[in-house]
TORLO-791666 format. One record per residue (C-alpha): z negated, x negated, y; residue in three letters. Coordinates in steps of 0.2 Angstrom, whole numbers, plus 2048, in hexadecimal, padded with zeros to 3 digits. Example, Ala and Ser with C-alpha at 12.3 -4.5 7.8 and 13.67 -1.06 7.14 Angstrom:
BEGIN
7D97C27EAALA
7DC7BC7FBSER
***
This chain:
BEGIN
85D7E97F1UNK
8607E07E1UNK
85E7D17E7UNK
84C7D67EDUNK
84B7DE7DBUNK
84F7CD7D3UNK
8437C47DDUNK
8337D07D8UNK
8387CF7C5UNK
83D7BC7C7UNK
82A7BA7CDUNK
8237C87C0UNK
82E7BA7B1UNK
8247AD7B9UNK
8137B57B9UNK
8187B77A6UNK
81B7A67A4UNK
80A7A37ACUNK
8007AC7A5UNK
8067A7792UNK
803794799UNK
7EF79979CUNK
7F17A278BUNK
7F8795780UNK
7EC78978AUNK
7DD792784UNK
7E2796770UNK
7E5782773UNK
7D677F778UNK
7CD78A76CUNK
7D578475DUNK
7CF770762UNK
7C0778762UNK
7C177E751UNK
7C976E74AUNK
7BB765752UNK
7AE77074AUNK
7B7770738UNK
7BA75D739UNK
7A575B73EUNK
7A176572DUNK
7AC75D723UNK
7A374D726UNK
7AE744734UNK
7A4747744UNK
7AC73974BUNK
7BF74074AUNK
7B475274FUNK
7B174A75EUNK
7C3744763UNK
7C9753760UNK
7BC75B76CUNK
7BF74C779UNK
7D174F779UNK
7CF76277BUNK
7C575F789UNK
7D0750792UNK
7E075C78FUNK
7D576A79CUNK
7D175E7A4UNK
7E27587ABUNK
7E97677B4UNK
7D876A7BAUNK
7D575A7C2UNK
7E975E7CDUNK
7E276D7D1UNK
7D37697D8UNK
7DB75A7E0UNK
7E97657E7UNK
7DA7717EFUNK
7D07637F6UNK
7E275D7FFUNK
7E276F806UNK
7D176B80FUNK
7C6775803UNK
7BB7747F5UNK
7BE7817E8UNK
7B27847DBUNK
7BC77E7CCUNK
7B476E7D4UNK
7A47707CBUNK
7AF7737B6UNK
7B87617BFUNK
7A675A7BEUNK
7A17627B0UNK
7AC75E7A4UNK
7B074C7AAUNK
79E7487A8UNK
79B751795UNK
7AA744792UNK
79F73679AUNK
79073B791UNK
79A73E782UNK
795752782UNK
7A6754779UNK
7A1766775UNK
79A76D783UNK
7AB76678DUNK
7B576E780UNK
7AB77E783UNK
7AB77C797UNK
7C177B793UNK
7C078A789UNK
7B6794798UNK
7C378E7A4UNK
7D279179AUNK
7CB7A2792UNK
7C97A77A5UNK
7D87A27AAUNK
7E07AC79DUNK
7D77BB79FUNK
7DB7BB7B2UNK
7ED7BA7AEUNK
7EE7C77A2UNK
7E27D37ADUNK
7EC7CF7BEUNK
7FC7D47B6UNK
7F47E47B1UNK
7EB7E77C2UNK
7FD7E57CAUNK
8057EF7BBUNK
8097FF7C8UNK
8107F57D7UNK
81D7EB7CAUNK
8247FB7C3UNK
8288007D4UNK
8347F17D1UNK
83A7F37C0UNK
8418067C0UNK
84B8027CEUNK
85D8087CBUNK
8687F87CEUNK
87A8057C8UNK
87E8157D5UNK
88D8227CDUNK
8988237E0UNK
8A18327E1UNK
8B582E7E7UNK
8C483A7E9UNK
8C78317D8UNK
8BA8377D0UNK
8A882E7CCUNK
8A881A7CCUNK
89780E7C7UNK
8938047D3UNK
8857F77D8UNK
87A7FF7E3UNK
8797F47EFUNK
88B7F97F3UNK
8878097F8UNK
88B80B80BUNK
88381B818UNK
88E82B813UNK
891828802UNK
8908357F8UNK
8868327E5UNK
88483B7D7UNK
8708397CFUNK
87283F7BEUNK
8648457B2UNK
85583A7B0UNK
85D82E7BCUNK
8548257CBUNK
85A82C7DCUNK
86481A7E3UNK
86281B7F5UNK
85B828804UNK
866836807UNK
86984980BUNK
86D8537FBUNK
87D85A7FDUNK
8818657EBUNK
87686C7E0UNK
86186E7E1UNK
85985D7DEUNK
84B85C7D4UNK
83F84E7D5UNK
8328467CEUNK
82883C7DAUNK
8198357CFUNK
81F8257D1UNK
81E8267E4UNK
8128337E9UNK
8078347D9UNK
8098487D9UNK
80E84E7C9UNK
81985E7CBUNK
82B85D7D0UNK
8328607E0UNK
84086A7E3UNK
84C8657F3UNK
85C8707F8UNK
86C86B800UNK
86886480FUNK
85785D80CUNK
85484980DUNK
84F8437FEUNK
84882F7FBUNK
84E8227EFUNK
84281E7E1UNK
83E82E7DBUNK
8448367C9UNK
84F8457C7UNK
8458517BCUNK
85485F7BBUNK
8678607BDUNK
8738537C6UNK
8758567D7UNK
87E84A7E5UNK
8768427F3UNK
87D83C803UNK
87782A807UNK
86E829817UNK
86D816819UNK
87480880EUNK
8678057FDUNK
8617F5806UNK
8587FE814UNK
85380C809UNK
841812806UNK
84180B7F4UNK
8477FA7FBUNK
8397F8808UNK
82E7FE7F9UNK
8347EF7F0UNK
8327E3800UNK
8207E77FFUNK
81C7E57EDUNK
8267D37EFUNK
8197D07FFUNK
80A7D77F4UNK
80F7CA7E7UNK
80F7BC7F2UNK
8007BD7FBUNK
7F07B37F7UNK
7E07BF7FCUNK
7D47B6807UNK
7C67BD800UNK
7CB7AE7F1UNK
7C87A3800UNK
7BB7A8803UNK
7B57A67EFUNK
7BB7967F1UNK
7AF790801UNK
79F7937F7UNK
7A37847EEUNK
79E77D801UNK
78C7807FAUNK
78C7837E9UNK
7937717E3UNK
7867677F1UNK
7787747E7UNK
77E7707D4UNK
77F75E7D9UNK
76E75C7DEUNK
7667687D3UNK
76F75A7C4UNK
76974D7CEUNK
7577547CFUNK
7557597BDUNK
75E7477B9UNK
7517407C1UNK
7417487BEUNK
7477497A9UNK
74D7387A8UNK
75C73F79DUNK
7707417A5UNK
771750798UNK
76775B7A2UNK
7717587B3UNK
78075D7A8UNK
77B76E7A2UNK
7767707B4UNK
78976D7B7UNK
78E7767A9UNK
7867887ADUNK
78C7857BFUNK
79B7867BAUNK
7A27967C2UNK
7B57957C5UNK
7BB7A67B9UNK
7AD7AB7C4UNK
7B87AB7D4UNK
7C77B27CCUNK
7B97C47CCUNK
7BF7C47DDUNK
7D37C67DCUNK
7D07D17CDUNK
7C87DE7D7UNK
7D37DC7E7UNK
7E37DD7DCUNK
7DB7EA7D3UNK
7DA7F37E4UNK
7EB7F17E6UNK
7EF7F97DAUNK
7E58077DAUNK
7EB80A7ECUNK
7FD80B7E3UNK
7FB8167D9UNK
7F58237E6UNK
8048217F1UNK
7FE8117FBUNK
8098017FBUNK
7FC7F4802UNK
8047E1805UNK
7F47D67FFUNK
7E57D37F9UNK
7DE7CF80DUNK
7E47E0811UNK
7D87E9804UNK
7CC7DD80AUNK
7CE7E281CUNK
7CD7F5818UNK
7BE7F4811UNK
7B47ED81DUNK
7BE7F882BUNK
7B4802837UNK
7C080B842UNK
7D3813841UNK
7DD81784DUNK
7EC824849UNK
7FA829851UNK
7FF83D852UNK
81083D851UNK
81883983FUNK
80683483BUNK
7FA84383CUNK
80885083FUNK
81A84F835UNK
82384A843UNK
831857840UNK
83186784AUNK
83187883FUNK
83388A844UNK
822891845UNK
8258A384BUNK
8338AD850UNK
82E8BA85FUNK
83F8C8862UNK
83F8D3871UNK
8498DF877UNK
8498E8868UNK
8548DB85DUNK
84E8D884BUNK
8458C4849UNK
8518BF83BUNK
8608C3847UNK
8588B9856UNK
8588AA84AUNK
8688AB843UNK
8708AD855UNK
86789F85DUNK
86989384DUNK
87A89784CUNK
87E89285FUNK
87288385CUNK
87C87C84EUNK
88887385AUNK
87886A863UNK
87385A85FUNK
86185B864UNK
85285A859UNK
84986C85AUNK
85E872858UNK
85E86B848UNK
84C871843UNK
852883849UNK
86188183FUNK
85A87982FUNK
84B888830UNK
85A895830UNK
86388F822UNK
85388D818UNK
8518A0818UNK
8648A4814UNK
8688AC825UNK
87C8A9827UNK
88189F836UNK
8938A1840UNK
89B893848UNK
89789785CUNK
8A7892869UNK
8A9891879UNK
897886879UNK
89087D88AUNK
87F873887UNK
87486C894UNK
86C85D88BUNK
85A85E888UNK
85B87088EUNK
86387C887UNK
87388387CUNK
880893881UNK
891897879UNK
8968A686EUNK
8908AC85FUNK
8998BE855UNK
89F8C4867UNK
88E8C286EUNK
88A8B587DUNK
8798AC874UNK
87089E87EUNK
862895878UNK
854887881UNK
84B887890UNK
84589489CUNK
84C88B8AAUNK
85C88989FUNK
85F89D89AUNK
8578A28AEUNK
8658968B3UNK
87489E8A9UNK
86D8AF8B0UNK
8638B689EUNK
8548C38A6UNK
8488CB89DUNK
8348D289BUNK
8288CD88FUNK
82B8BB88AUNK
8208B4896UNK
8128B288BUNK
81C8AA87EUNK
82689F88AUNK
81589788FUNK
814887893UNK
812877885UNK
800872885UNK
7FB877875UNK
80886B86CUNK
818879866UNK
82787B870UNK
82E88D873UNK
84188F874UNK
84789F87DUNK
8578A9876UNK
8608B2882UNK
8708BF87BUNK
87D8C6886UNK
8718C3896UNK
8618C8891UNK
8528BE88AUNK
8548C6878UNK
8438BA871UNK
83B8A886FUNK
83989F85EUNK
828892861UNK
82C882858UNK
81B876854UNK
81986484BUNK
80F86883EUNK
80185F837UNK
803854828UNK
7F9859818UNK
7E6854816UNK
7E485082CUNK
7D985E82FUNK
7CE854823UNK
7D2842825UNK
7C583E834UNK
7B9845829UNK
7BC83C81AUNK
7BD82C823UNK
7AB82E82AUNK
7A6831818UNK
7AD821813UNK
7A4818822UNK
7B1816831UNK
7A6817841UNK
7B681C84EUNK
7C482884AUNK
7CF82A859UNK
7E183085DUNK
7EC824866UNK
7FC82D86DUNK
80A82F878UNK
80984187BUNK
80584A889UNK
7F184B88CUNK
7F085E887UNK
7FB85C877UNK
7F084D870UNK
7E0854871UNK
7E686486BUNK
7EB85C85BUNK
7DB85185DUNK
7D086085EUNK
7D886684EUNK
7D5856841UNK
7C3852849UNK
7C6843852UNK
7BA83885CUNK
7C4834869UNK
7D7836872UNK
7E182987AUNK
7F0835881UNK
80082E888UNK
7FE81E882UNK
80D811883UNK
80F804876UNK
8087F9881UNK
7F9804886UNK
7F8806872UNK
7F47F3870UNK
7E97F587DUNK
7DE801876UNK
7DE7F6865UNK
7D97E786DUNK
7CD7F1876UNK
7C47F8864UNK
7C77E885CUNK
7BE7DD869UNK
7AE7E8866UNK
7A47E2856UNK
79D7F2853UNK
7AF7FB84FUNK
7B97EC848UNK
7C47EA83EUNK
7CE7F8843UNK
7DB80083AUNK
7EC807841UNK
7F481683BUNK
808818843UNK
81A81C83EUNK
82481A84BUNK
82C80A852UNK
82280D862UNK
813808855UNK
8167F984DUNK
8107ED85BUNK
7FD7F7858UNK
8017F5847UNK
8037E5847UNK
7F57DD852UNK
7E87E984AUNK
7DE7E283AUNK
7E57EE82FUNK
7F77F8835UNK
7FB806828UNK
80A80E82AUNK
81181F824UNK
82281981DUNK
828829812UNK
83782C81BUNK
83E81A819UNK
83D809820UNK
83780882FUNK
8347FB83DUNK
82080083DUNK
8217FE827UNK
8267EC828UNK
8197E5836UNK
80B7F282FUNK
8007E9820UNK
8017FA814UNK
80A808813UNK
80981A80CUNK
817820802UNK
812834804UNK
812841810UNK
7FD842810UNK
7F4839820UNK
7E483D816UNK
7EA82C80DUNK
7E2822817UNK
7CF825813UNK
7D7823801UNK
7DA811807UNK
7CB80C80FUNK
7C0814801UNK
7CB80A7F5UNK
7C87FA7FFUNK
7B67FD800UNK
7B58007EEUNK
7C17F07EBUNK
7B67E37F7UNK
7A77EA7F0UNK
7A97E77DEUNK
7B27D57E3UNK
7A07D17ECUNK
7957D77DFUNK
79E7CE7D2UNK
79D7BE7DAUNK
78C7C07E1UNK
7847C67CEUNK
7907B87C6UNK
7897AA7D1UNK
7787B17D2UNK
7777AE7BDUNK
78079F7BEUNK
76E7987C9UNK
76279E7C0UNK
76D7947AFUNK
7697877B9UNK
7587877BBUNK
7567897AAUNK
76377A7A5UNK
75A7707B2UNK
7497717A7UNK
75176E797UNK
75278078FUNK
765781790UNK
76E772788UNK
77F76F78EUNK
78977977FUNK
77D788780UNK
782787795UNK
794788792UNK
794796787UNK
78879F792UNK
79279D7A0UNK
7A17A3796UNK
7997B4793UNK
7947B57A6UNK
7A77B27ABUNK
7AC7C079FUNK
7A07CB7A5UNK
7A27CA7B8UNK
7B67C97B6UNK
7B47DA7AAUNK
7AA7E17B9UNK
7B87DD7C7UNK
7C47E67BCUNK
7B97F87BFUNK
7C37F57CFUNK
7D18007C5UNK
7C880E7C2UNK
7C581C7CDUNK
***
């Protein structure tokens, strides 16, 4: 892990180093321009001149590799047209207007820096506060140690105001977190012994100790960590795509130049044409507003890999989610308790947790975790036999207790009336466990996977942010699907779904251009092939790293599936403002032309224009931030 931390603040250096390069480029550029200007009005307008000249040539050097390196690459970026203009004010000894065309490119250059290192301000902290020292507890006492030698079943002491250091269970004390960082919700959250708790959250009260659950490389915070680094790295296509309207746009300002060279007679005019064509702040509008997405989506609990990703989301048109761990929690919990036979509900509990606690299955541990939670006190059962998968008997405070299936207590020779109802069969989605005591049915507790918070409402919203399809891809049982799809408002339900029939039905939706691109919803390793082939796989990685969160392309860091209209409506946003600020941006950069073409707009005037146009357009991606 601090390896990985290493990596994202050896890149975040760099970027630093980066964007003081474009700075200093630009205060070098602006103070040749002002020695030119004081040289000229002291009565040396030749010495002005040079100064200007060299201001210009010194752009002009890293431009012309640049451009070079993009034509070698098979494209034709729109830096291109400052290439031409500024090599041909040099020609036609413009020495102003090429000083002022290296000021636009500099001062954009600068200002996209600074304002991509704030637009990715939220996803570097995520890097920055993570703890690199963990305080081990031994039979010694406390020893610092790196935290990437933490190991499973260590046990670490998180003191006040500390960051927790890897996944865990607390084991002493109440742990009180803050999870802004995370989850973006502002109250603490208070976790008792036994609870899991993730690594990258604060401790907002008293120091407690946690058991690790996995070593700090695999934890939650560490896969955090592994996506800001592949957030960092990619290159959004929609810049790309920026790029390929140089395919037209140079072909049009070179033959508008050409045309207002030859109908005028003067080579001036074709270069203010060139000048006020010159766009290339004008395609860094785009990465703005896509890294400003990203960042936004951060800040609301959504780690997104790249710039094509916000791209992708906003132009989505279906999702597909899983139920399981997606739409539901994914953990089973007691839901009602239902005594018979005279026997008080709290005793039933407390009889059949107790002889559960022995059992390894998962509705065992629910049982027991839900018991403990309301302080009942458990006894150690003996004489325990289990049937896997079906049930639990042994002895409990001189009482013969069994616990599981009908089939299982029929079959250990537990009768009784009046739990036929509740022993019904599973359709709707819960499970009911039947207790027997001493040879009678004595109750049922009904256990249920409970929806996640915001999926009652999260079709809903999707449609309101333009998603034409909503469906539910599972591999439950038919009646169990569609009850929970019934619930959240779905369109439609694919039930018992492999993860081979789940590719299936993504290739089925993505092959219909009326619902593509499609967005995945999963969590499960079962998911992260439909993750992967889908346009857009988002996974729901609270509870650590996960197969499904390293193939999906974003992933939500909180408990809330209603997250995921949060993302599109932030891509939609995001594209949106990415295309308007091209579109407005080259729209006023034509209609400079035509006036440069008929001889209102001399080449100085031009470049100054077309600063203020860059400015603007690159202030309007940056609304991208806002809400």
């Amino acid at each position: 892990m601090t390896r990985e931390i290493g990596g994202v603040a050896w890149r975040g250096r760099l970027a630093a180093l980066w964007e003081q390069r474009a700075r200093w480029l630009a205060v070098f550029v602006l103070a040749g321009i002002a020695i030119g200007a004081v040289l000229h009005l002291a009565g040396e307008p030749g010495a002005g001149d040079l100064a200007w000249a060299a201001t210009t040539a010194v752009t002009l050097v890293p431009l012309a590799w640049s451009v070079l390196r993009t034509v070698a690459a098979g494209n034709v970026g729109v830096d291109s047209i400052a290439l031409v203009a500024m090599a041909g004010a040099l020609a036609l000894s413009e020495y102003l207007a090429g000083a002022v065309i290296a000021l636009m490119l500099s001062g954009g250059n600068a200002l996209e820096a600074a304002a991509g290192r704030r637009a990715r301000r939220e996803l570097t902290q995520l890097a920055a506060r993570a703890p690199t020292i963990a305080h081990r507890r031994t039979p010694d006492g406390l020893e610092e140690v790196p935290v990437r030698e933490i190991r499973s079943g260590d046990v670490v002491v998180v003191r006040a105001g500390e960051v927790v250091p890897v996944d865990g269970v607390v084991v002493s004390g109440e742990a009180v977190l803050d999870e802004a960082t995370l989850t973006g919700e502002p109250l603490p959250v208070t976790y008792p012994p036994g609870r899991a708790i993730r690594s990258g959250t604060s401790n907002a009260g008293a120091a407690f100790e946690v058991r690790a659950t996995r070593p700090a490389s695999e934890s939650a915070y560490a896969a955090l960590v592994r996506l800001v680094e592949a957030a960092e790295r990619e290159r959004a296509p929609f810049l790309r795509l920026a790029d390929r309207y140089a395919g037209f746009f140079l072909p049009v300002t070179l033959v508008v130049a050409a045309f207002a060279w030859a109908v005028s007679g003067d080579p001036v005019r074709a270069l203010a044409v060139a000048v006020v064509a010159t766009p290339c702040p004008l395609i860094l509008a785009a990465p703005v507003a896509i890294v400003s997405g990203i960042s936004r989506a951060a800040r609301a609990g959504i780690v997104v890999k790249g710039g094509g990703v916000i791209e992708r989301l906003g132009e989505a048109r279906s999702v597909l989610l899983d139920k399981t761990g997606t739409l539901t929690l994914g953990t089973p919990e007691v839901e009602e308790v239902v005594p018979a036979d005279g026997i008080a509900a709290d005793e039933l509990l407390r009889l059949g947790a107790s002889v559960d606690q022995l059992s390894a299955h998962a509705l065992a541990e629910a049982l027991v975790h839900h018991a403990e939670a309301r302080g009942l006190r458990l006894s150690m059962p003996d004489d325990v036999l289990e049937d896997p998968g079906q049930g639990v008997e042994g002895r409990v405070d001189g009482h013969r207790v069994a616990i599981g299936s009908s089939a299982f207590l029929d079959a250990r020779g537990y009768s009784g009336d009046g739990l036929a109802s509740t022993a019904a069969g599973e359709e709707d989605g819960r499970a009911r466990i039947v207790v027997g005591i001493d040879g009678r049915l004595a109750g049922a507790i009904v256990m249920a996977d409970h929806l996640r918070e915001g999926a009652d409402r999260t079709a809903r919203e999707l449609r309101a942010a333009g998603i034409r399809l909503v469906a539910l891809v599972s591999g439950d049982r038919a009646g169990v699907a569609e009850a929970i799809g019934r619930k959240v408002g779905v369109d439609r339900v694919y039930a018992e779904q492999t993860p081979e029939q789940k590719l299936a039905v993504v290739r089925e939706i993505r092959a219909d251009p009326e619902r593509s691109p499609v967005v995945m919803v999963g969590d499960g390793v079962n998911d992260a092939p439909a993750l992967a082939i889908a346009d857009v796989g988002i996974a729901m990685g609270s509870a650590g790293a996960t197969v499904s969160s390293e193939t999906a392309d974003a992933v939500i860091t909180v408990e809330r599936i209603d997250r995921v209209a949060d993302a599109v409506r932030l891509g939609r946003r995001s594209l949106g403002i990415a295309r308007q600020s091209i579109v407005a941006g080259m729209g006023m950069s034509i209609a400079a032309m035509g006036f440069a073409a008929a001889g209102y707009l001399p080449p100085v005037a031009g470049a100054l224009l077309q600063e203020g146009i860059d400015v603007v357009v690159i202030l309007n991606a940056l609304r991208a931030l806002r809400g």
